[in-house]
Each structure stands twice: as structure tokens, then as C-alpha cells.
Residue frames as a rotation matrix with the C-alpha (Angstrom) as fourth column:
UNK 1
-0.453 0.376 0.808 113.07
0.017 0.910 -0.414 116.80
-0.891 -0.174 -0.419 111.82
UNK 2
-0.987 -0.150 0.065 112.29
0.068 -0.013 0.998 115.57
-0.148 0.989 0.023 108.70
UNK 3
-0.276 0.908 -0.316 108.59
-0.960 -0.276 0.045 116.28
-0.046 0.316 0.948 106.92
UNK 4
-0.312 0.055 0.949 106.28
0.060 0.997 -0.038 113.10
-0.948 0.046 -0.314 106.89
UNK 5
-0.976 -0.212 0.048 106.82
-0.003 0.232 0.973 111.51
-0.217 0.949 -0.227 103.45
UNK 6
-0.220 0.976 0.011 103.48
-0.880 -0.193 -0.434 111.14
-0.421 -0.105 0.901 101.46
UNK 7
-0.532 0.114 0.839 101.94
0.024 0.993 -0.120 107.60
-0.846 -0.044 -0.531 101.08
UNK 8
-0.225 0.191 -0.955 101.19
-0.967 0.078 0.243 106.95
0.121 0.978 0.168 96.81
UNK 9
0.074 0.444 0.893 99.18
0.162 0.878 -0.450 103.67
-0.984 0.178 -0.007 95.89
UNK 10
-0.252 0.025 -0.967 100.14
-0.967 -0.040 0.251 102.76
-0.032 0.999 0.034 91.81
UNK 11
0.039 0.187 0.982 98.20
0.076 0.979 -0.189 100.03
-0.996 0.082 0.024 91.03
UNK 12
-0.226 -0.199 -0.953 97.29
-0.946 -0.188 0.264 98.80
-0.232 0.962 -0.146 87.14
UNK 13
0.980 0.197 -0.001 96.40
-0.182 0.903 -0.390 95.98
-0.076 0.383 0.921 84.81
UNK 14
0.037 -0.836 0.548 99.56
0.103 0.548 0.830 93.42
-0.994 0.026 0.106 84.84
UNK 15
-0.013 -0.482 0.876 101.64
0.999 -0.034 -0.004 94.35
0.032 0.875 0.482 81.58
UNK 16
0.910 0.415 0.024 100.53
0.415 -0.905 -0.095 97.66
-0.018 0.097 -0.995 82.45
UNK 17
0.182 -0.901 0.393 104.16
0.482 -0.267 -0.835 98.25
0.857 0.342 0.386 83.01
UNK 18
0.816 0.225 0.533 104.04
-0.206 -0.748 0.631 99.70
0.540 -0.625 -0.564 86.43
UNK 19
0.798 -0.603 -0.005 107.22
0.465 0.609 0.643 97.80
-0.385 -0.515 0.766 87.49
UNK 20
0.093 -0.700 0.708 109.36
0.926 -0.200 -0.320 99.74
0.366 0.685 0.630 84.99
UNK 21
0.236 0.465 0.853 107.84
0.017 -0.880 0.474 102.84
0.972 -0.097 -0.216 85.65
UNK 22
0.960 -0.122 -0.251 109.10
0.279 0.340 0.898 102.11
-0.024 -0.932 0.361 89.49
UNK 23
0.156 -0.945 0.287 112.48
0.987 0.138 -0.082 101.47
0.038 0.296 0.954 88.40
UNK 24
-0.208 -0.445 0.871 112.95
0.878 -0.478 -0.034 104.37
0.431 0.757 0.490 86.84
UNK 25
0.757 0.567 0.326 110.94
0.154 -0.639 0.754 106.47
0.636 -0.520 -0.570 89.33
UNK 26
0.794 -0.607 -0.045 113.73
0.440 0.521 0.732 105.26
-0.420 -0.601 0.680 91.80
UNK 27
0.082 -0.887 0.455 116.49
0.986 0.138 0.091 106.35
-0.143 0.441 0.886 89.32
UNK 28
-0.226 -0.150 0.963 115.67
0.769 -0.634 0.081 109.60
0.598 0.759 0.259 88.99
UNK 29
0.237 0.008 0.972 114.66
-0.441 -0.890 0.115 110.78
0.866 -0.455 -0.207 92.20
UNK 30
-0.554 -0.500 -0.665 115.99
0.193 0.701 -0.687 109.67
0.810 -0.509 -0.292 95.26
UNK 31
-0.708 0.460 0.536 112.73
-0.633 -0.750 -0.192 110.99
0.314 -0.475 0.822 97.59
UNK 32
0.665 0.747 0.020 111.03
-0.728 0.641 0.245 107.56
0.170 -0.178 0.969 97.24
UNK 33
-0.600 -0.188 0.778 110.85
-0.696 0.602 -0.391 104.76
-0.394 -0.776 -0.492 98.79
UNK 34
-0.225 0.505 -0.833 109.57
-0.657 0.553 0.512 101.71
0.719 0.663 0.208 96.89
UNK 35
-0.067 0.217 0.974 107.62
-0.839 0.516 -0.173 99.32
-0.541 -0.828 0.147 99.55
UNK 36
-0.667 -0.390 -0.635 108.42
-0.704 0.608 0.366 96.19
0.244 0.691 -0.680 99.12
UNK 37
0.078 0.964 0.256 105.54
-0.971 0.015 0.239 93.63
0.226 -0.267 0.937 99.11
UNK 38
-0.530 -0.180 0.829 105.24
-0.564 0.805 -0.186 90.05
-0.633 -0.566 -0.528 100.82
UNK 39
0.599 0.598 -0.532 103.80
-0.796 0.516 -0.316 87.13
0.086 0.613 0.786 98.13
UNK 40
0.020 -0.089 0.996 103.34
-0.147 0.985 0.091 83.40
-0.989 -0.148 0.007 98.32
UNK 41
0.992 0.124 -0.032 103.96
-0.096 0.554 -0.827 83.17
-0.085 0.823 0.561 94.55
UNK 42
0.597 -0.777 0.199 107.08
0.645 0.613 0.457 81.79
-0.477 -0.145 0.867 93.21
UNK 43
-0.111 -0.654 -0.748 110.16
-0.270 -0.705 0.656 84.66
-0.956 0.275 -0.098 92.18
UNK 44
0.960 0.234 -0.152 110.26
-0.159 0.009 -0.987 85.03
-0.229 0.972 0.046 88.49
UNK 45
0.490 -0.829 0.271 113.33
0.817 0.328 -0.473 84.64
0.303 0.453 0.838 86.17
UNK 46
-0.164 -0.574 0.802 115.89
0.469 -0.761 -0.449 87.62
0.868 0.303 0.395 88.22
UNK 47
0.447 0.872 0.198 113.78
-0.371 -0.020 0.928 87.94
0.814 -0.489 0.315 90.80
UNK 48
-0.722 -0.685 -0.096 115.64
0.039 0.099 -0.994 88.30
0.691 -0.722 -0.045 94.48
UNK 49
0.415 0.757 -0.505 113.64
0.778 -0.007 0.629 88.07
0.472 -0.653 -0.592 97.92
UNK 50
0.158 -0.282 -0.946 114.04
0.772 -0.563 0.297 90.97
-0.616 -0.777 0.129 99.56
UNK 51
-0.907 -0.355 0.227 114.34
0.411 -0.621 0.667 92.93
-0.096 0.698 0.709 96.41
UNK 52
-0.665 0.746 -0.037 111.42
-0.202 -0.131 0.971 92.85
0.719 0.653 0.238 94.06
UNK 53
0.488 0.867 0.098 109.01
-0.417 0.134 0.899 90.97
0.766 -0.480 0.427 96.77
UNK 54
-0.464 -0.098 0.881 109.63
-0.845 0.348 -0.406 88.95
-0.267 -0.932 -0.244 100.11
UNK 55
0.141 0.368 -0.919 108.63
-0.367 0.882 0.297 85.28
0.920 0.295 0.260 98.79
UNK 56
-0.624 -0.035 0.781 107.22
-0.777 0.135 -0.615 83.34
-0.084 -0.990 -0.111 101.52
UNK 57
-0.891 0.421 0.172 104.76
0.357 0.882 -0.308 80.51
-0.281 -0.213 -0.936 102.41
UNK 58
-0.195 0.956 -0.218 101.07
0.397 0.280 0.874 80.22
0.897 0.083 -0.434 102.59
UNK 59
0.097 0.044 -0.994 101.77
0.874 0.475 0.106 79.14
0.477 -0.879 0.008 106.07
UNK 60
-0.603 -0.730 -0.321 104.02
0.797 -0.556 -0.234 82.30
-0.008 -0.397 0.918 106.67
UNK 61
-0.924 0.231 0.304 101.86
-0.205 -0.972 0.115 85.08
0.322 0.044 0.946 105.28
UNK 62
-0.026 0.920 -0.391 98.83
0.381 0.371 0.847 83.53
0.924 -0.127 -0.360 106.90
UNK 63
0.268 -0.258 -0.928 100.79
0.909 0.387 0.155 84.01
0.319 -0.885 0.338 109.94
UNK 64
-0.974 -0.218 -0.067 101.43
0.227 -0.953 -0.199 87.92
-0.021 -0.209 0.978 109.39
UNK 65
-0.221 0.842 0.492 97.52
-0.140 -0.527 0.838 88.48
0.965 0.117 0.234 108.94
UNK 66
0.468 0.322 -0.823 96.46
0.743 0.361 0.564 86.48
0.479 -0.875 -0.070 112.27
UNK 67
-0.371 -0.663 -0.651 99.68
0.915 -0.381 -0.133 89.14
-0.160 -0.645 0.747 114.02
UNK 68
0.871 0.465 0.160 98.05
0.486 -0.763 -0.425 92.10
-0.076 0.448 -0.891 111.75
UNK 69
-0.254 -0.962 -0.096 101.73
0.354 -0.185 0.917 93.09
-0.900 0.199 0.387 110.21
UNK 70
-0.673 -0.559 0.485 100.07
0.622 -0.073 0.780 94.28
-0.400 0.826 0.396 107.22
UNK 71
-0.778 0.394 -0.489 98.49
-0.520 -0.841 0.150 97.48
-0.352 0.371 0.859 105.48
UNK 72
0.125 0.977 -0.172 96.68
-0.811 0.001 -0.585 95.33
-0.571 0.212 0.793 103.38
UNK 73
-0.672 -0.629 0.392 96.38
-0.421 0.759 0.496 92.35
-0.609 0.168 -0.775 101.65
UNK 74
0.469 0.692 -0.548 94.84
-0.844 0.169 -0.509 90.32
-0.260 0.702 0.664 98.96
UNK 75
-0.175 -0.501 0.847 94.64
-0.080 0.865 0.495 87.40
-0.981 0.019 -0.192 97.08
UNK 76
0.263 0.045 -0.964 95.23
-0.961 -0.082 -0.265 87.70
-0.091 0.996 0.022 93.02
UNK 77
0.269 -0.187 -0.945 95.27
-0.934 0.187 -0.303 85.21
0.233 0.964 -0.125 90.86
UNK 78
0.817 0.528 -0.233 95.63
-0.089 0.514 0.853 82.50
0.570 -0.676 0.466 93.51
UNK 79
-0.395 -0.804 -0.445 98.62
0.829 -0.103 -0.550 84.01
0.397 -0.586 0.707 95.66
UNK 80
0.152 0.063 -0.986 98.66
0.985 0.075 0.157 85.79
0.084 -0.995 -0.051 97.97
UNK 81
-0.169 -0.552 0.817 100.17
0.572 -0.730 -0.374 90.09
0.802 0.404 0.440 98.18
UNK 82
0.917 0.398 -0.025 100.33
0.353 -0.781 0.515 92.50
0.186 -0.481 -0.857 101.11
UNK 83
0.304 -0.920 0.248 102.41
0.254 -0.172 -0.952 94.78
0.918 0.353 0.181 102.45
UNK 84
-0.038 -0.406 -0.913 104.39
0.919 0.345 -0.191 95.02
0.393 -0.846 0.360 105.52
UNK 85
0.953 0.134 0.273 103.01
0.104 -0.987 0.121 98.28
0.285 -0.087 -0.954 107.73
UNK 86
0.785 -0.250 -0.568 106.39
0.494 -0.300 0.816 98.57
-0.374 -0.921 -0.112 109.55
UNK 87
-0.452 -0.765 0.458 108.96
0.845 -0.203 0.495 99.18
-0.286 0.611 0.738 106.72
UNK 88
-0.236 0.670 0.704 106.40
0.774 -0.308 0.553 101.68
0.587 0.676 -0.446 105.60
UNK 89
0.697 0.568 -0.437 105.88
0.697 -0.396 0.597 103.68
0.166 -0.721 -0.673 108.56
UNK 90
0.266 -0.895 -0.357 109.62
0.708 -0.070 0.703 103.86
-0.654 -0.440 0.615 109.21
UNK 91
-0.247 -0.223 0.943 109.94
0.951 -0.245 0.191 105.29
0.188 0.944 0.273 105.38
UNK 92
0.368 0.355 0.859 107.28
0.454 -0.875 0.167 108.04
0.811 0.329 -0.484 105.58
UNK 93
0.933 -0.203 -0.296 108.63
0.198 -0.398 0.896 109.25
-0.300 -0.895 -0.332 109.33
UNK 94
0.020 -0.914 0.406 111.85
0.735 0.289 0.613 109.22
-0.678 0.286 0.677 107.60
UNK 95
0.062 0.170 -0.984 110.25
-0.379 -0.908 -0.181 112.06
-0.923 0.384 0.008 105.12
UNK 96
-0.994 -0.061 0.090 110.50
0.054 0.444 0.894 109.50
-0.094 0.894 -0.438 101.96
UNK 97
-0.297 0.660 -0.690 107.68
-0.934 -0.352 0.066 109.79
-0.199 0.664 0.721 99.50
UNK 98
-0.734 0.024 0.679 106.84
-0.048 0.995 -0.087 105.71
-0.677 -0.097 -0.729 99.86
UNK 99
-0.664 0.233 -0.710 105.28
-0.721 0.050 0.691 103.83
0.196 0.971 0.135 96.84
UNK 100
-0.378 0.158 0.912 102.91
-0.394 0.864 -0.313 101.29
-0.838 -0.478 -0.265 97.39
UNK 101
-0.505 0.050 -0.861 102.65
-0.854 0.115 0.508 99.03
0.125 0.992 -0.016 94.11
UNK 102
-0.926 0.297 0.232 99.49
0.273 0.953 -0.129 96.71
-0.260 -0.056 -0.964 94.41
UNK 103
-0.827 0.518 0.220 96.29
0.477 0.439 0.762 95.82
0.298 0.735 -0.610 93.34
UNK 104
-0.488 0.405 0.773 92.78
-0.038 -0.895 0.445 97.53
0.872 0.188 0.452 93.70
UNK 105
0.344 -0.057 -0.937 91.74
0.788 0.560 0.255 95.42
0.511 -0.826 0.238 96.84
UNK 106
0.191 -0.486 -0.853 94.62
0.969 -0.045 0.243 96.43
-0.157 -0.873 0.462 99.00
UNK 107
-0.513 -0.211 0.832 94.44
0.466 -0.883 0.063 100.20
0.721 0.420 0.551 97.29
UNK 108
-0.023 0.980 0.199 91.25
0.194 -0.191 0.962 100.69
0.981 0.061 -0.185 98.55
UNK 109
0.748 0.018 -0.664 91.79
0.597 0.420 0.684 99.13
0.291 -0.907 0.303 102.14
UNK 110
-0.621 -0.751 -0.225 95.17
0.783 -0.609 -0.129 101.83
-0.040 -0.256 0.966 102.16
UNK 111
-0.438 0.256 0.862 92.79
0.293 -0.866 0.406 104.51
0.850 0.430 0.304 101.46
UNK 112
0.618 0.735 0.279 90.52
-0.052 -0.316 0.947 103.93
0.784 -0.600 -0.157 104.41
UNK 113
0.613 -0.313 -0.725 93.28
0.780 0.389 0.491 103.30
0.128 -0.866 0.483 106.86
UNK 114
-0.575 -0.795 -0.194 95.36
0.661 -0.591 0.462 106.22
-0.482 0.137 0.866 105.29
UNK 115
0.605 0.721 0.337 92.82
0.610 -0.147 -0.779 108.70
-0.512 0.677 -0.529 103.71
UNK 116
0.516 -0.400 -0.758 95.49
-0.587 -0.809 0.027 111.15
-0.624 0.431 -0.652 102.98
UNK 117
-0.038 -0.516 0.856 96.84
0.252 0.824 0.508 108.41
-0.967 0.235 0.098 100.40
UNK 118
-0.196 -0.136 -0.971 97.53
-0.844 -0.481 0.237 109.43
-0.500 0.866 -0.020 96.84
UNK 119
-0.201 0.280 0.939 95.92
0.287 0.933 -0.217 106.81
-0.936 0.226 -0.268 94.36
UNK 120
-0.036 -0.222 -0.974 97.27
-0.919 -0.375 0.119 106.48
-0.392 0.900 -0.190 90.91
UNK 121
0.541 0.261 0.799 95.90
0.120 0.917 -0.381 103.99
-0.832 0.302 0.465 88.48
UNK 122
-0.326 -0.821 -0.468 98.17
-0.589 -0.210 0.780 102.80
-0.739 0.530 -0.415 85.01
UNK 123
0.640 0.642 -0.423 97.19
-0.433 -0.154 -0.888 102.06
-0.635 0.751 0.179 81.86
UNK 124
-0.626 -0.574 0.529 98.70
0.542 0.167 0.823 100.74
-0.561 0.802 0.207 78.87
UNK 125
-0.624 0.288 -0.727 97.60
-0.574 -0.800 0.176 102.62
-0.530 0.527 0.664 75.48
UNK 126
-0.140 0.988 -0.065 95.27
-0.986 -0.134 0.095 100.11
0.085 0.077 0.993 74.41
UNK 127
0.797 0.264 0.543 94.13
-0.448 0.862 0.238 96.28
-0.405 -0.433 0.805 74.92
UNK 128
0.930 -0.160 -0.330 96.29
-0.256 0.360 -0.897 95.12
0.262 0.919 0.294 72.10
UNK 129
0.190 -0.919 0.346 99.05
-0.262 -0.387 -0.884 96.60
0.946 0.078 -0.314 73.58
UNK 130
0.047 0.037 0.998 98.50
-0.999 0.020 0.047 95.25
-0.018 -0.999 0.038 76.78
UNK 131
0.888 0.345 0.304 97.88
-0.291 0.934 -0.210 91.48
-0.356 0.098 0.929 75.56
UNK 132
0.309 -0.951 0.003 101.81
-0.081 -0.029 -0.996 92.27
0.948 0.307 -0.086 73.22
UNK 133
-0.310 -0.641 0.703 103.70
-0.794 -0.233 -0.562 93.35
0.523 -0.732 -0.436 76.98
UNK 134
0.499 0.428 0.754 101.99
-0.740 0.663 0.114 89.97
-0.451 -0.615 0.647 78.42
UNK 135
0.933 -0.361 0.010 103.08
0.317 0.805 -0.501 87.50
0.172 0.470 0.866 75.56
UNK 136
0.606 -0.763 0.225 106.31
-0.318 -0.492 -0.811 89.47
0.729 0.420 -0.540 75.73
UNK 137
0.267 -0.512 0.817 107.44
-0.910 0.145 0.388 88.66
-0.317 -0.847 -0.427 79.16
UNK 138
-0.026 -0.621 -0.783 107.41
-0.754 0.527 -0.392 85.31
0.656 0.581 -0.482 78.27
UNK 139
-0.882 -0.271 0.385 106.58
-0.421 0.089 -0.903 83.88
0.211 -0.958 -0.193 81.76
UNK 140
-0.171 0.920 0.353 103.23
-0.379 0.269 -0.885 82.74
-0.909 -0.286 0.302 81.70
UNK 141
-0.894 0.133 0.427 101.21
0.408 0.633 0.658 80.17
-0.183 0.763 -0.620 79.20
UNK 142
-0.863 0.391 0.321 98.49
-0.167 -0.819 0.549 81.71
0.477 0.420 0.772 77.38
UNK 143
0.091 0.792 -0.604 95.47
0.674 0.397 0.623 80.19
0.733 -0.464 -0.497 79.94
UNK 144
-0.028 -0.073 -0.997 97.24
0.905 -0.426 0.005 82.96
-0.425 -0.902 0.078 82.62
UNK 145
-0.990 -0.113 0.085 97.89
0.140 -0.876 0.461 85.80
0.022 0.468 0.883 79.97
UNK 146
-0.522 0.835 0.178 93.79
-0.045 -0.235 0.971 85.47
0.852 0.499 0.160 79.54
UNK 147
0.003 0.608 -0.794 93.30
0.858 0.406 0.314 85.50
0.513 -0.683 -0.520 82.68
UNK 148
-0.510 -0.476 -0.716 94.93
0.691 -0.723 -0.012 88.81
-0.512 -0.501 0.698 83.46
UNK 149
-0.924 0.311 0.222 93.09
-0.182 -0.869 0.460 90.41
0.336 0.385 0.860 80.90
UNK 150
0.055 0.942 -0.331 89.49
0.462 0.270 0.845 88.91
0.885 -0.199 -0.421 82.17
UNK 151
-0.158 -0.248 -0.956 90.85
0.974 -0.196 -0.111 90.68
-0.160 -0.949 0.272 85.27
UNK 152
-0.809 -0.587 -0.013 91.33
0.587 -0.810 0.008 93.63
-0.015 -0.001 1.000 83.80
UNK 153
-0.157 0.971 0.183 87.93
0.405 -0.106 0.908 93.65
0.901 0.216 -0.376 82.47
UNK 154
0.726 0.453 -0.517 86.91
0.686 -0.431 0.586 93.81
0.043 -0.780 -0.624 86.41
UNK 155
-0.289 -0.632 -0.719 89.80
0.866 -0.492 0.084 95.90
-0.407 -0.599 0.690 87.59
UNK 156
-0.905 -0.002 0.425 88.36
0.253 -0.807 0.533 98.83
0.342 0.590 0.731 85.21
UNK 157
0.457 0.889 -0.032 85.17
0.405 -0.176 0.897 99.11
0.792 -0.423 -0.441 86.80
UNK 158
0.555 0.153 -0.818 87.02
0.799 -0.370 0.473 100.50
-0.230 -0.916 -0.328 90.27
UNK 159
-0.220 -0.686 0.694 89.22
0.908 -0.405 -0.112 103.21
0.357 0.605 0.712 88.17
UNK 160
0.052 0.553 0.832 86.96
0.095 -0.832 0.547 105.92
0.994 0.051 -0.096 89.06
UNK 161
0.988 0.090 -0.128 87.91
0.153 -0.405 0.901 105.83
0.029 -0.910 -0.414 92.64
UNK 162
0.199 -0.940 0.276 91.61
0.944 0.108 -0.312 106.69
0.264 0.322 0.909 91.65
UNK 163
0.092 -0.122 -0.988 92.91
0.227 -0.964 0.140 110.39
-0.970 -0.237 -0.061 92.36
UNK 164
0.173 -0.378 -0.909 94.72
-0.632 -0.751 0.192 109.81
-0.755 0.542 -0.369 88.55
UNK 165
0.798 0.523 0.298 95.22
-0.003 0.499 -0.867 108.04
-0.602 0.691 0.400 85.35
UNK 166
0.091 -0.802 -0.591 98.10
-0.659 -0.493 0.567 107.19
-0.746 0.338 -0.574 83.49
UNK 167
0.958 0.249 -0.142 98.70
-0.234 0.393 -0.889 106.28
-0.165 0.885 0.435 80.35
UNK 168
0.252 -0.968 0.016 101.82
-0.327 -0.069 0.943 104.40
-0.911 -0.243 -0.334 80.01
UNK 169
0.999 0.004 0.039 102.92
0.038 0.108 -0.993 104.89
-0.008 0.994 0.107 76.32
UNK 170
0.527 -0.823 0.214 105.99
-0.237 -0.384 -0.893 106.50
0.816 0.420 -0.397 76.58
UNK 171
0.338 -0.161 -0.927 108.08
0.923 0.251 0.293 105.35
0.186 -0.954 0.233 80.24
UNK 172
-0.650 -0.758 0.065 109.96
0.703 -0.631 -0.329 108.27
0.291 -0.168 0.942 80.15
UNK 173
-0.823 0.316 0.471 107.01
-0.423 -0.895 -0.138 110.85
0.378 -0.313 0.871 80.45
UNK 174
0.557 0.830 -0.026 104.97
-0.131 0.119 0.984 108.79
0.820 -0.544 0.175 82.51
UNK 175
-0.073 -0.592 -0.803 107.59
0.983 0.094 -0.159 108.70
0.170 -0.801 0.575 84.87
UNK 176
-0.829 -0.553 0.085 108.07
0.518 -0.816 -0.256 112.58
0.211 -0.168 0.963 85.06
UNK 177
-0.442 0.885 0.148 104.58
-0.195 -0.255 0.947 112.66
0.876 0.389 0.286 84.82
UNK 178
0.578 0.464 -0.672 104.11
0.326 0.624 0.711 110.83
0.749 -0.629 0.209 88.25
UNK 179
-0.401 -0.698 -0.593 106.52
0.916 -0.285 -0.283 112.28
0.028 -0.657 0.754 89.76
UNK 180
-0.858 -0.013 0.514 104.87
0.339 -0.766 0.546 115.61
0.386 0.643 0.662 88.82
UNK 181
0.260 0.959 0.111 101.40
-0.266 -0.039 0.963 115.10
0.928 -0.280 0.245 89.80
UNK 182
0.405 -0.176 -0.897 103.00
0.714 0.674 0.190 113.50
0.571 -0.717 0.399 93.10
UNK 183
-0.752 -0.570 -0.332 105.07
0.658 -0.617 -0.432 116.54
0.042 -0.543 0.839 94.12
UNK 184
-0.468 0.630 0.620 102.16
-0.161 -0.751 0.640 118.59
0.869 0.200 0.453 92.90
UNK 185
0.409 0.725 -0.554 99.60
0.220 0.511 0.831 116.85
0.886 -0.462 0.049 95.39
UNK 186
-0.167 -0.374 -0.912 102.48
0.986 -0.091 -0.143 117.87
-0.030 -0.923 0.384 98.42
UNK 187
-0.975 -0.216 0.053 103.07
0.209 -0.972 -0.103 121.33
0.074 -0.089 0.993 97.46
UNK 188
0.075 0.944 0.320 98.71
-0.083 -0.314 0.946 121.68
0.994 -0.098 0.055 97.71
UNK 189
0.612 0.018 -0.790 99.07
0.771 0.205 0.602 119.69
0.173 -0.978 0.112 101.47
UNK 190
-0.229 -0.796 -0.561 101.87
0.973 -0.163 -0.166 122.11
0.041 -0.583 0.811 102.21
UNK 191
-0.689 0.320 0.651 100.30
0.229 -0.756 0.614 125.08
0.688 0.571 0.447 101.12
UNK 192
0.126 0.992 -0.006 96.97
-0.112 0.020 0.993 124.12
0.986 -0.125 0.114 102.90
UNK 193
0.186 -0.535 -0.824 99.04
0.981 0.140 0.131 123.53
0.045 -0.833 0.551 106.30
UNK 194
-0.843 -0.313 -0.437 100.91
0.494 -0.772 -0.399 126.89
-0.213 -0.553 0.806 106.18
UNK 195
-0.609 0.578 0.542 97.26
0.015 -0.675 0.737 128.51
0.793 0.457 0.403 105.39
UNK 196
0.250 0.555 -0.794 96.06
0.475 0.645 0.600 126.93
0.844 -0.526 -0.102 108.40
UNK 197
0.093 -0.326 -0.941 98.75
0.995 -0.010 0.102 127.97
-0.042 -0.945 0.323 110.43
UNK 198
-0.803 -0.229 0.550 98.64
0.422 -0.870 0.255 131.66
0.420 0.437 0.795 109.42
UNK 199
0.016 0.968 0.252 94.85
-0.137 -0.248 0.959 131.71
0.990 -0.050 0.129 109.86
UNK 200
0.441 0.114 -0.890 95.70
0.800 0.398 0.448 130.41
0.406 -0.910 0.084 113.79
UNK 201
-0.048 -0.532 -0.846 97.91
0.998 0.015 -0.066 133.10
0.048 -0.847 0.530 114.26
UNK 202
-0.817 -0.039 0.576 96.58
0.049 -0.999 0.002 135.36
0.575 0.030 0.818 113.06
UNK 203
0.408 0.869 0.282 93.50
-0.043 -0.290 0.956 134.81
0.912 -0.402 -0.081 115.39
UNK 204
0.199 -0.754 -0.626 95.88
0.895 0.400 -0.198 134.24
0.400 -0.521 0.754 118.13
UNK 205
-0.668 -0.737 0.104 97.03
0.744 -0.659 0.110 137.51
-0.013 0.151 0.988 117.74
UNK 206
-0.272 0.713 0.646 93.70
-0.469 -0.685 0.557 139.60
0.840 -0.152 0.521 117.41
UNK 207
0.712 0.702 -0.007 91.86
0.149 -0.141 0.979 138.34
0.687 -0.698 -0.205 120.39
UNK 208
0.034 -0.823 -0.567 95.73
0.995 -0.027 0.099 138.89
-0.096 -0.567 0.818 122.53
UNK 209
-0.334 -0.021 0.942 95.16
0.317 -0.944 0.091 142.59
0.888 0.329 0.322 121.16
């Protein structure tokens, strides 16, 4: 029977790039499990349901909170975002390493429902460069680009309850880099398990003397 998977939260300022960084996580190791999230906004340019997000209603994802179907949820920018607990469960019982890729809100709320959650926060290398990967998409008119950063503004203020920090300059070593600190973080839990169970038997064993 397979090990249960461990449950990662990557959140980030939008442009932060944390969608790439996914991708590529995905490509390179085949141990995760990218949870897909449920949002009442509309699919971008490429942008499949069932892929990238589950695109629904208002009506619809109003209707998974009332059932409680979801880890957690929030509302950004005025849509909606949560994520479905059952696809998730199935993953980590499955021994996948499951991603959850949302905002500081629903990070938080995974943390207390899951404390053993890994919580990794992304970065771009500085504003500038964060305000460039916004105009760049191309997707948004510059009243929403300035809103994401006025976000960001708050969204830095909850950093410090993160586990980690990344700096996405390079994709390539912040991928290996996350992957890294991720395996690292198991091989401590796994460690701290067979120390446990060692220490049991070995008291087991002396008072059976």
C-alpha cells in the first residue's frame, strides 16, 4: 500500500509565474498531482475546463459550499476559487505528492484543516518585473493589472506564515528548487516516523524482558 502523498499549498502574487512553474513541476516528476481548482471566472485564451480550472456558475459553486465539497474557498478579485476535497483525498491516498495552487485565504484555511500541509509562497524578482509578466499576458486592461498589484501590496503582509519563499527568476531552478525543499520536508516526516517507531519498540521490548 502506497505511502500517503504530502499535501503542498503554492500560492503567489498573479504574474508571479506559479502556473509555469506547475507545468514544468508536472514534466519532470511524475509524483505530483496538480489539484485542479473550481472558478466562476471566465477560461482565458487556451484555457480547457477540466484542465487548467473547472469553470462553473455563481449558482453552481455556491451550491458546492452549502454541500461542503470544498477544502477551501475564496473570493479574488470578484470570482470566486476553491478546491474540490474529493479529487484531493483520492490523490494523496493514492501516495501522489498533490499541489494545491491558490491564494492566501484558502492557504491558510488548508493549513488548519490539514496542519501537516507544506506552504510555499512565490515571488517574482522584483515589482517591475512583476508589473512586465502582467502587461505581458496580454489579458487584462490596465485598471485589473493595478489591481493585482494593490493586492499584492496586501498579500505580502501574510508571507511570514509560509514554510518557504521562492524567488522565481530563473523557472528552471525554481522548479528543482521546489521540488527539493518538497522531497526534503518528506524525507524529515519519514525519518521522524521511523524514529518513533524504533523508540516504541524498543520500549516494547525492554519492559517484555
Amino acid at each position: 500500500m502506497s505511502k500517503r502523498g504530502t499535501l503542498v499549498v503554492v500560492s503567489g502574487f498573479s504574474g508571479a509565474g506559479k502556473g509555469t512553474l506547475m507545468s514544468r513541476l508536472l514534466d519532470k516528476h511524475d509524483h505530483y498531482a496538480l489539484s485542479i481548482s473550481a472558478t466562476t471566472r471566465q477560461p482565458r485564451e487556451g484555457e480547457k475546463d477540466g484542465e487548467e480550472y473547472f469553470f462553473i456558475s455563481e449558482g453552481e459553486f455556491e451550491q458546492l459550499i452549502k454541500e461542503d465539497k470544498l477544502i477551501e474557498y475564496a473570493k479574488y478579485v470578484c470570482h470566486y476559487y476553491g478546491t474540490p476535497e474529493e479529487y484531493v483525498e483520492k490523490m494523496l491516498n493514492e501516495g501522489k505528492d498533490v499541489i494545491l495552487e491558490i491564494e492566501i485565504q484558502g492557504a491558510l484555511e488548508v493549513k488548519e484543516k490539514y496542519p501537516e500541509t507544506l506552504l510555499l509562497f512565490v515571488v517574482p524578482p522584483s515589482t517591475e518585473e512583476l508589473k512586465n509578466r502582467l502587461v505581458m499576458r496580454g489579458t487584462e486592461c490596465d485598471e485589473i493589472i493595478d489591481k493585482r498589484i494593490e493586492r499584492a501590496v496586501e498579500e505580502a503582509k501574510g508571507m511570514a506564515k509560509y514554510d518557504h519563499i521562492l524567488v522565481n527568476d530563473d523557472v528552471e531552478e525554481c522548479v528543482d528548487e521546489m521540488d527539493s525543499i518538497i522531497q526534503g520536508e518528506k524525507d524529515k516526516a519519514n525519518s521522524h516516523e521511523e524514529l518513533i517507531k524504533e523508540i516504541q519498540e524498543d520500549l516494547i521490548n525492554y519492559i517484555s524482558q
